[in-house]
C-alpha positions in Angstrom: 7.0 -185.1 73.9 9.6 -183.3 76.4 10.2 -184.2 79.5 11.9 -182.4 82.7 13.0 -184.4 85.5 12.8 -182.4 88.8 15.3 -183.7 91.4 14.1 -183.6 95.2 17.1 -184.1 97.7 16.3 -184.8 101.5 18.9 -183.9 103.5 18.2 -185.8 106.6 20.9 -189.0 107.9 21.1 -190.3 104.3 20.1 -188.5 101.3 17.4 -189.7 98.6 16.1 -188.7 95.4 12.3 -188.5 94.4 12.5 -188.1 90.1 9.0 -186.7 88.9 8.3 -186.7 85.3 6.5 -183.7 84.0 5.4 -183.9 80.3 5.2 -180.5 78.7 2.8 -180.2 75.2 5.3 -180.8 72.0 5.2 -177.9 69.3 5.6 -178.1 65.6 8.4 -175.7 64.4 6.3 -172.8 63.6 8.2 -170.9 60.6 9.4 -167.2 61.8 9.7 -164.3 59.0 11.3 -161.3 60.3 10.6 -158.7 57.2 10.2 -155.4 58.8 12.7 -153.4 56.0 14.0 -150.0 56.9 14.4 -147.7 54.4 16.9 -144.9 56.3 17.0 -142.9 52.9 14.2 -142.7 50.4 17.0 -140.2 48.2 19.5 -143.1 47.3 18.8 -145.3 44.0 18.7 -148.2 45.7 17.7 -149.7 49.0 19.4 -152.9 50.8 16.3 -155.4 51.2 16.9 -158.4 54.1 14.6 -161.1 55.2 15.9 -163.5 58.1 13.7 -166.8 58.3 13.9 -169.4 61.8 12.0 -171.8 63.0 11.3 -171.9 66.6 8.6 -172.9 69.2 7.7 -171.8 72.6 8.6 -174.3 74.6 12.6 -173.7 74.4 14.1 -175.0 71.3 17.2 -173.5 69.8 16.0 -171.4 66.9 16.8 -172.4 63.6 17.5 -171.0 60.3 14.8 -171.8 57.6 15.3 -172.8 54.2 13.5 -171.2 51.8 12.9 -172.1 48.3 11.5 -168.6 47.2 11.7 -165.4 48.6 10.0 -162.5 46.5 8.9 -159.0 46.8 6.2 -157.6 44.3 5.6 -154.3 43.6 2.0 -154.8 42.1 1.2 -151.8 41.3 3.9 -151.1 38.9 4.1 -154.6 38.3 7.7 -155.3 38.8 9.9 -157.7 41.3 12.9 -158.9 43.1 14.1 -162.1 43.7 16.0 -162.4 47.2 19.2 -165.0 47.7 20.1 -166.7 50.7 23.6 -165.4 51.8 26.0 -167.1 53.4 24.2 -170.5 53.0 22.4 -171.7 55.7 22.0 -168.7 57.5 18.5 -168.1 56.9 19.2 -164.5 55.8 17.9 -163.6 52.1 19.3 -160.8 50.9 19.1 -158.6 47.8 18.6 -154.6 46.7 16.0 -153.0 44.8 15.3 -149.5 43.4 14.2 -147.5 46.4 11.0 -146.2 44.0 9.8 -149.4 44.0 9.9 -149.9 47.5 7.8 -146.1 48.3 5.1 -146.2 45.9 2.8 -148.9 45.1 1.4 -152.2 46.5 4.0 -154.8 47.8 3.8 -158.3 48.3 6.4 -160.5 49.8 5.6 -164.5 49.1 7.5 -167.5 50.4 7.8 -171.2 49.7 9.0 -173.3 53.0 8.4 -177.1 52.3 6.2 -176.4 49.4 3.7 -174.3 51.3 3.6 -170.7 49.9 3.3 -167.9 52.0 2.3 -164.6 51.4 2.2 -160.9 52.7 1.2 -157.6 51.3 2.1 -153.9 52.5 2.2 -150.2 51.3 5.4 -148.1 52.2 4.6 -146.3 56.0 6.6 -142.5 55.9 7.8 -141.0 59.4 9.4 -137.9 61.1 12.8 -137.0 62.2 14.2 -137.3 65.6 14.6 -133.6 66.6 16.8 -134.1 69.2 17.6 -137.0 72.2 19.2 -135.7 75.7 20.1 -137.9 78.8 17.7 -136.9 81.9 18.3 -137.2 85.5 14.9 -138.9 86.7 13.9 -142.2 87.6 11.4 -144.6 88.3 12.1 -147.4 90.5 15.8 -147.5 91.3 19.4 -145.7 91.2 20.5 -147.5 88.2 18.0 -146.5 85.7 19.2 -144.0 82.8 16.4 -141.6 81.3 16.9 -140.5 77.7 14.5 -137.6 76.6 13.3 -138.1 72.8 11.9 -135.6 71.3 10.2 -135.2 67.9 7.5 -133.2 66.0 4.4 -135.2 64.4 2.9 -134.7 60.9 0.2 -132.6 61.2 -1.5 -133.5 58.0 -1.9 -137.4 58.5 -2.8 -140.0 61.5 0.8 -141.5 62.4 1.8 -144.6 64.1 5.3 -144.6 65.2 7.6 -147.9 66.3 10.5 -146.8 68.5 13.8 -149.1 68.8 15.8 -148.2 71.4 18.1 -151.2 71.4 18.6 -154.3 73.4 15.5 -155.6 72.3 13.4 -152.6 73.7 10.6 -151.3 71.4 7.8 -148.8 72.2 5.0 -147.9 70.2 2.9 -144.7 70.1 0.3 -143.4 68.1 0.0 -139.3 67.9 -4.1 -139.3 68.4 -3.1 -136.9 71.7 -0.4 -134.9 69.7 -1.5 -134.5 66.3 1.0 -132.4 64.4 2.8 -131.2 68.2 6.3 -131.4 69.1 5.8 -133.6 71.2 8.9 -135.3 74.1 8.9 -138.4 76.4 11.0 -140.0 78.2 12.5 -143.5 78.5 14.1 -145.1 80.9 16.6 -148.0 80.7 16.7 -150.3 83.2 20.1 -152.1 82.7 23.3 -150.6 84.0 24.7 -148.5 81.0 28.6 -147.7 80.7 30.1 -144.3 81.3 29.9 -143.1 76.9 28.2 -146.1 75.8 26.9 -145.0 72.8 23.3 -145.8 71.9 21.5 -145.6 68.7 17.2 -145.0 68.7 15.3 -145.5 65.9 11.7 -144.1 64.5 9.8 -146.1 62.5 6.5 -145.1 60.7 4.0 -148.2 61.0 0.0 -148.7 60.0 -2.2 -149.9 62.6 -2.3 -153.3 61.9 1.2 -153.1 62.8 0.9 -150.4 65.5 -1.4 -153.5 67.2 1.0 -156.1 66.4 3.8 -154.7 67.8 1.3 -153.7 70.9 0.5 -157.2 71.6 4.4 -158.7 71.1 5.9 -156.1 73.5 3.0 -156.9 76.7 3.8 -160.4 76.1 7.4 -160.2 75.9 7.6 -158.3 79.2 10.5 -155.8 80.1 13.2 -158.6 80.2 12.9 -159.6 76.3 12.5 -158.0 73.6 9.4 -159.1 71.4 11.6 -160.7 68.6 13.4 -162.5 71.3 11.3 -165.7 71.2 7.9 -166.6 68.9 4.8 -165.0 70.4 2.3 -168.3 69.7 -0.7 -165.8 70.4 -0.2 -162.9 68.3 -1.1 -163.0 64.5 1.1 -161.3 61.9 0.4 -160.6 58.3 2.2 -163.5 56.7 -0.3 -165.9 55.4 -0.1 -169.5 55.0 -1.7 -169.6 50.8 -2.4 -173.4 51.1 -4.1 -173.4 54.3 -6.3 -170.6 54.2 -9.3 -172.8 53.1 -8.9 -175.1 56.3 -9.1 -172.3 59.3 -12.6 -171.7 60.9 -13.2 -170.2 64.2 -12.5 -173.3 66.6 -8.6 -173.4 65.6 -5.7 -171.6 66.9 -5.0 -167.8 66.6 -2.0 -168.5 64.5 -2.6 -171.2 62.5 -2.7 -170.6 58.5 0.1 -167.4 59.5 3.8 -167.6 59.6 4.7 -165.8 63.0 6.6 -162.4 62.3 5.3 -159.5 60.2 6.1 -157.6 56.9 6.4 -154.0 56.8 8.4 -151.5 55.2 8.8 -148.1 57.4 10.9 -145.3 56.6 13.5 -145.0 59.8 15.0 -142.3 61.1 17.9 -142.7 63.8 19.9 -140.5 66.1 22.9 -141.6 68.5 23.5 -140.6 72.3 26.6 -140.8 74.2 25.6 -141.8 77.9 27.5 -139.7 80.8 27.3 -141.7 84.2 
């Protein structure tokens, strides 16, 4: 168990100190799988495929990296695979690149081993649209040192889209285009830390499913405006990374996440553009 001691100091002729004990629940390491790949051309042979595993908590331990003693995508449906390596050692990072084809057609399955426990989580290639163009506004919300970027883009007309938006720093945004089905469509975003005169930023637009459209939904509420929802474990959100060996134990009365590794795996085609900020 952790404990904080709280110092009191009363200042009067002489000073004393009061120490209360506060004991705060302990938390297992929960095992963390960041596998969101980005496929930024589906034209080149072959695609750079990375997988970052930590374990962390939610009551302020440093995150660690996570050994692995498998890492491997499946493409099921054409029944072929990739082994992933961890490199350098002891980072946590397992890296490895496949044929893009494999990657855009089929059913894929990433499965883990962490301490003899396998993992295991399946996806389908998500496609997206271009960034037409981004443009520095002039508005604001609440204060002076806000910066509005304008992004626009133009949905797919012939298929319900989900779209994940990175716009660095940990800031995420997801949208779905039920209000702008096959429109150009523009928002704007504003950033609420002081940028630098020509700071360069780069946004990103992911295609996601729904599942992860309500993932992503879930981590960015609970991560707030000041963190980013990879930032620290969200306990109470559910990914797609299932626990194989403990499926058989969960029944309604136990936690959201138990049986799941936190994180999500998901491969979305990514398309980026850069903007040079004027202050």
């Amino acid at each position: 168990m952790k404990r904080l001691l709280f110092s009191i100091f009363i200042l009067l002729l002489i000073g004393c100190v009061d120490v209360i004990e506060v004991t705060l629940p302990s938390e297992d390491p929960r095992l963390v799988i960041d596998a969101v790949l980005r496929i930024n051309n589906i034209n080149q042979p072959k695609t750079p495929v990375r997988i970052k595993a930590t374990l962390g908590s939610s009551f302020y331990d440093t995150v660690q990296p996570a050994k692995l003693s498998q890492v491997r995508i499946l493409n099921t449906t054409k029944n072929s695979f990739i082994e992933l390596s961890e490199n350098p050692e002891g980072s946590g990072v397992y890296e490895n690149e496949w044929e893009t084809e494999f990657l855009l057609n089929g059913d894929l399955e990433l499965q883990l081993n962490h301490k003899g426990e396998r993992y295991l989580g399946r996806t389908q290639f998500v496609p997206a649209v271009p960034i037409d163009s981004l443009r520095q506004g002039m508005g604001t919300l609440f204060g002076e040192d806000e910066t509005e970027v304008l992004i626009n883009f133009t949905d797919n007309g012939e298929r319900n889209d989900f779209y994940l938006f990175d716009f660095n720093f940990g800031e995420y945004l997801v949208t779905e285009d039920e209000f702008y089905q096959g429109q150009h469509f523009e928002f704007s975003y504003f950033y609420d830390k002081r940028l630098q005169d020509q700071e360069e930023l780069n946004i990103s637009l992911l295609g996601i499913d729904e599942d992860f459209f309500n993932y992503m939904n879930q981590l960015i509420q609970q991560s707030g405006s000041d963190t980013g929802p990879f930032s620290t474990p969200a306990t109470t959100v559910r990914g797609n990374i299932v626990n194989m060996d403990k499926m058989d134990q969960l029944n309604s009365s136990m936690p959201i996440t138990d049986g799941f590794a936190l994180g999500y795996f998901a491969v979305c085609q990514t398309f980026s553009k850069t903007i040079v900020i004027n202050k």
